[in-house]
C-alpha positions in Angstrom: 68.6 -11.4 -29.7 69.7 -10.8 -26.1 69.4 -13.2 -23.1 68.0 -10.9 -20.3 67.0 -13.2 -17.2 65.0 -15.8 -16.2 61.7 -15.5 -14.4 61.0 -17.6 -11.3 57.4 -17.5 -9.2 58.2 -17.7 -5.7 55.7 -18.2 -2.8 57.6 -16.3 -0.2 59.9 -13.4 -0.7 61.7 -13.8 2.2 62.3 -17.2 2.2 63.7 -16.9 -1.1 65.8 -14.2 -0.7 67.1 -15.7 2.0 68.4 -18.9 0.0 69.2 -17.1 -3.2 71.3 -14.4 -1.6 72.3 -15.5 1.7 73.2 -19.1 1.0 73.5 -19.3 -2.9 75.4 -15.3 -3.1 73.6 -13.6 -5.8 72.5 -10.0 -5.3 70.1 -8.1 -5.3 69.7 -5.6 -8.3 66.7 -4.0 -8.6 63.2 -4.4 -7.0 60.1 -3.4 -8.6 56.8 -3.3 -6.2 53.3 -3.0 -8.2 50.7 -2.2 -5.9 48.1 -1.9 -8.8 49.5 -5.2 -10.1 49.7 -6.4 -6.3 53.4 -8.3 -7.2 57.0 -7.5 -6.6 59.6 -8.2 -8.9 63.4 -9.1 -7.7 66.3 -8.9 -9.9 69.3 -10.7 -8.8 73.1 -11.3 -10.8 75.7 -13.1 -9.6 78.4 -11.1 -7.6 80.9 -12.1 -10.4 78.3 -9.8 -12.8 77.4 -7.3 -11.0 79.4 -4.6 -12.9 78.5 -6.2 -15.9 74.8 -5.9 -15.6 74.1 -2.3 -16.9 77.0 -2.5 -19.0 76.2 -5.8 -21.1 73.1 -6.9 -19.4 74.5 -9.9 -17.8 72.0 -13.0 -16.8 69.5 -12.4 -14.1 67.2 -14.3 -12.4 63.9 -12.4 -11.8 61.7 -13.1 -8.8 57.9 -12.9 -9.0 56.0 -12.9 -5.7 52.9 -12.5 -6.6 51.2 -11.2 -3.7 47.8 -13.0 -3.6 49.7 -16.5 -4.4 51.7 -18.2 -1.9 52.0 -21.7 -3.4 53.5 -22.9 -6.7 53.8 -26.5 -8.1 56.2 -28.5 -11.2 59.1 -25.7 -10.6 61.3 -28.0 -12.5 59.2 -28.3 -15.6 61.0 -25.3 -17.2 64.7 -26.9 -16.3 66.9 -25.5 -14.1 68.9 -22.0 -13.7 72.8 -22.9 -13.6 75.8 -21.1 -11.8 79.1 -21.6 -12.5 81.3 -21.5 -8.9 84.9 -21.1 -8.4 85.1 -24.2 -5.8 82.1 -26.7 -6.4 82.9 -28.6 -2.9 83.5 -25.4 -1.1 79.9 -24.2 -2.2 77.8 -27.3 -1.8 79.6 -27.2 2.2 78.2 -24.1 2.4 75.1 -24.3 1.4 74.4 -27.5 3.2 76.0 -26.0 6.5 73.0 -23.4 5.7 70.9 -26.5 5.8 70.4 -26.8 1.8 70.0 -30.3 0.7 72.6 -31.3 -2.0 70.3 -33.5 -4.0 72.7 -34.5 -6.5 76.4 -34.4 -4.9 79.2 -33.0 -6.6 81.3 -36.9 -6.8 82.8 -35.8 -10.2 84.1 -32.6 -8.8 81.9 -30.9 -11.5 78.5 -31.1 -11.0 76.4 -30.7 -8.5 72.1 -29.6 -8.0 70.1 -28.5 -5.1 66.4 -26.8 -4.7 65.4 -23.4 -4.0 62.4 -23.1 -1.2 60.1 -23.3 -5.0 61.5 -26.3 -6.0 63.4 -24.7 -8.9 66.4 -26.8 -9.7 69.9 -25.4 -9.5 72.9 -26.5 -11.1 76.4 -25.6 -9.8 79.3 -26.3 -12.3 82.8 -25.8 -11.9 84.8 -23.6 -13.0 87.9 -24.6 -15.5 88.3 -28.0 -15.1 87.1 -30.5 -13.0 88.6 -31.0 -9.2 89.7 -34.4 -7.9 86.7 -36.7 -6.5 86.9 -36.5 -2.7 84.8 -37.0 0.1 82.5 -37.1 1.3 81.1 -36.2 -2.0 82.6 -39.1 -4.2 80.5 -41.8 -2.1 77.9 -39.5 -1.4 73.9 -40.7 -2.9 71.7 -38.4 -4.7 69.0 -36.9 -2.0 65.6 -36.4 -3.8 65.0 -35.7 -7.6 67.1 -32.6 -8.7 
Protein backbone atom coordinates (compact mmCIF):
# COMPACT_ATOMS: atom_id res chain seq x y z
CA UNK A 1 0.00 0.00 0.00
CA UNK A 2 0.99 3.56 -0.86
CA UNK A 3 -0.32 6.82 0.74
CA UNK A 4 -1.02 8.98 -2.36
CA UNK A 5 -3.02 12.30 -1.17
CA UNK A 6 -5.81 13.43 0.46
CA UNK A 7 -8.97 14.72 -1.28
CA UNK A 8 -10.51 17.97 -0.08
CA UNK A 9 -14.05 19.52 -1.69
CA UNK A 10 -13.61 23.12 -1.97
CA UNK A 11 -16.32 25.70 -2.74
CA UNK A 12 -14.14 28.24 -4.40
CA UNK A 13 -10.88 27.58 -6.23
CA UNK A 14 -9.53 30.73 -5.87
CA UNK A 15 -10.15 31.33 -2.56
CA UNK A 16 -8.45 28.17 -1.70
CA UNK A 17 -5.67 28.46 -3.61
CA UNK A 18 -5.07 31.51 -2.28
CA UNK A 19 -4.83 30.15 1.44
CA UNK A 20 -3.27 26.85 0.57
CA UNK A 21 -0.48 28.34 -1.53
CA UNK A 22 -0.11 31.85 -0.77
CA UNK A 23 -0.47 31.79 2.96
CA UNK A 24 0.00 28.04 3.97
CA UNK A 25 3.17 27.47 0.92
CA UNK A 26 2.28 24.40 -0.74
CA UNK A 27 2.43 24.20 -4.56
CA UNK A 28 0.77 23.59 -7.13
CA UNK A 29 1.47 20.23 -9.00
CA UNK A 30 -0.81 19.29 -11.34
CA UNK A 31 -4.28 20.48 -12.39
CA UNK A 32 -6.78 18.33 -14.05
CA UNK A 33 -9.97 20.33 -15.61
CA UNK A 34 -13.08 17.82 -16.66
CA UNK A 35 -15.32 19.67 -18.69
CA UNK A 36 -17.49 16.40 -19.27
CA UNK A 37 -17.20 15.81 -15.56
CA UNK A 38 -17.72 19.74 -15.04
CA UNK A 39 -14.76 19.63 -11.93
CA UNK A 40 -11.19 20.57 -11.56
CA UNK A 41 -8.80 18.76 -9.68
CA UNK A 42 -5.70 20.54 -7.86
CA UNK A 43 -2.75 18.67 -6.75
CA UNK A 44 -0.56 20.44 -4.27
CA UNK A 45 2.93 19.00 -2.12
CA UNK A 46 4.64 20.86 0.12
CA UNK A 47 7.71 22.86 -1.23
CA UNK A 48 9.91 20.59 1.00
CA UNK A 49 8.41 17.54 -1.51
CA UNK A 50 8.34 18.82 -4.46
CA UNK A 51 11.27 16.84 -5.93
CA UNK A 52 10.08 13.92 -4.22
CA UNK A 53 6.68 13.74 -5.66
CA UNK A 54 7.34 11.89 -9.01
CA UNK A 55 10.16 10.21 -7.58
CA UNK A 56 8.42 8.48 -4.36
CA UNK A 57 5.01 9.94 -4.60
CA UNK A 58 5.22 12.13 -1.71
CA UNK A 59 1.77 13.31 0.16
CA UNK A 60 -0.58 15.55 -1.67
CA UNK A 61 -3.52 17.19 -0.97
CA UNK A 62 -6.04 17.09 -3.86
CA UNK A 63 -8.54 19.84 -4.45
CA UNK A 64 -11.99 19.08 -5.85
CA UNK A 65 -14.00 22.06 -7.09
CA UNK A 66 -16.71 20.74 -8.24
CA UNK A 67 -18.12 23.22 -10.59
CA UNK A 68 -21.86 23.17 -10.04
CA UNK A 69 -21.30 23.14 -6.02
CA UNK A 70 -20.15 26.04 -4.20
CA UNK A 71 -20.92 25.12 -0.65
CA UNK A 72 -19.66 22.29 1.61
CA UNK A 73 -20.58 21.49 5.28
CA UNK A 74 -18.74 19.08 8.46
CA UNK A 75 -15.11 19.56 6.67
CA UNK A 76 -13.71 18.35 9.89
CA UNK A 77 -15.51 15.10 10.03
CA UNK A 78 -12.75 13.25 8.13
CA UNK A 79 -9.86 14.88 10.70
CA UNK A 80 -7.46 17.17 9.73
CA UNK A 81 -4.44 17.23 6.99
CA UNK A 82 -1.04 17.95 9.04
CA UNK A 83 2.21 19.83 8.02
CA UNK A 84 5.13 19.70 9.71
CA UNK A 85 7.04 23.48 9.65
CA UNK A 86 10.47 24.33 10.34
CA UNK A 87 9.49 27.40 12.78
CA UNK A 88 5.78 26.82 14.28
CA UNK A 89 5.66 30.60 15.62
CA UNK A 90 7.17 31.98 12.53
CA UNK A 91 4.34 30.25 10.50
CA UNK A 92 1.27 30.86 12.61
CA UNK A 93 2.73 35.04 12.31
CA UNK A 94 2.42 34.58 8.99
CA UNK A 95 -0.48 33.19 8.35
CA UNK A 96 -2.33 35.32 10.74
CA UNK A 97 -0.63 38.62 9.31
CA UNK A 98 -2.43 37.04 6.03
CA UNK A 99 -5.50 37.28 8.25
CA UNK A 100 -5.80 33.39 9.07
CA UNK A 101 -7.24 32.77 12.46
CA UNK A 102 -5.01 30.62 14.68
CA UNK A 103 -7.71 28.68 16.38
CA UNK A 104 -5.61 26.67 18.47
CA UNK A 105 -2.26 28.66 19.30
CA UNK A 106 1.02 27.17 19.20
CA UNK A 107 1.64 27.78 23.53
CA UNK A 108 3.69 24.56 23.62
CA UNK A 109 5.83 25.58 20.82
CA UNK A 110 4.55 22.41 19.01
CA UNK A 111 1.34 22.45 18.02
CA UNK A 112 -0.68 24.65 16.52
CA UNK A 113 -4.39 24.37 14.04
CA UNK A 114 -6.18 26.84 11.86
CA UNK A 115 -9.11 26.50 9.01
CA UNK A 116 -8.90 26.54 5.35
CA UNK A 117 -11.79 28.86 3.62
CA UNK A 118 -13.72 24.83 3.80
CA UNK A 119 -13.35 24.46 7.18
CA UNK A 120 -10.89 21.65 6.83
CA UNK A 121 -8.75 21.59 9.94
CA UNK A 122 -5.01 22.01 9.72
CA UNK A 123 -2.42 20.94 11.95
CA UNK A 124 1.05 22.56 12.03
CA UNK A 125 3.76 20.58 14.09
CA UNK A 126 7.19 21.37 14.67
CA UNK A 127 9.89 20.18 13.47
CA UNK A 128 12.58 18.36 15.87
CA UNK A 129 11.77 19.30 19.10
CA UNK A 130 9.72 21.53 20.63
CA UNK A 131 10.61 25.57 20.88
CA UNK A 132 10.44 27.41 24.18
CA UNK A 133 6.73 28.76 25.03
CA UNK A 134 6.70 32.50 24.25
CA UNK A 135 4.39 35.04 23.55
CA UNK A 136 2.17 35.99 22.64
CA UNK A 137 1.39 32.39 21.94
CA UNK A 138 1.95 30.88 25.57
CA UNK A 139 -1.04 33.09 26.96
CA UNK A 140 -2.80 33.08 23.86
CA UNK A 141 -6.86 31.23 24.00
CA UNK A 142 -8.04 28.89 21.52
CA UNK A 143 -10.20 30.92 18.72
CA UNK A 144 -13.17 28.71 17.47
CA UNK A 145 -13.15 24.78 17.37
CA UNK A 146 -10.03 23.51 15.35
Amino acid sequence: MEYLHTMVRVGNLDQALDFYCNKLGLVETRRIDNEKGRYTLVFLAAERDIGNVEKTRAPQVELTYNWDEHEYQGGRNFGHLAYRVDDIYATCQKLMDAGVTINRPPRDGHMAFVRSPDGISIELLQRGESLPPQEPWASMPNTGSW
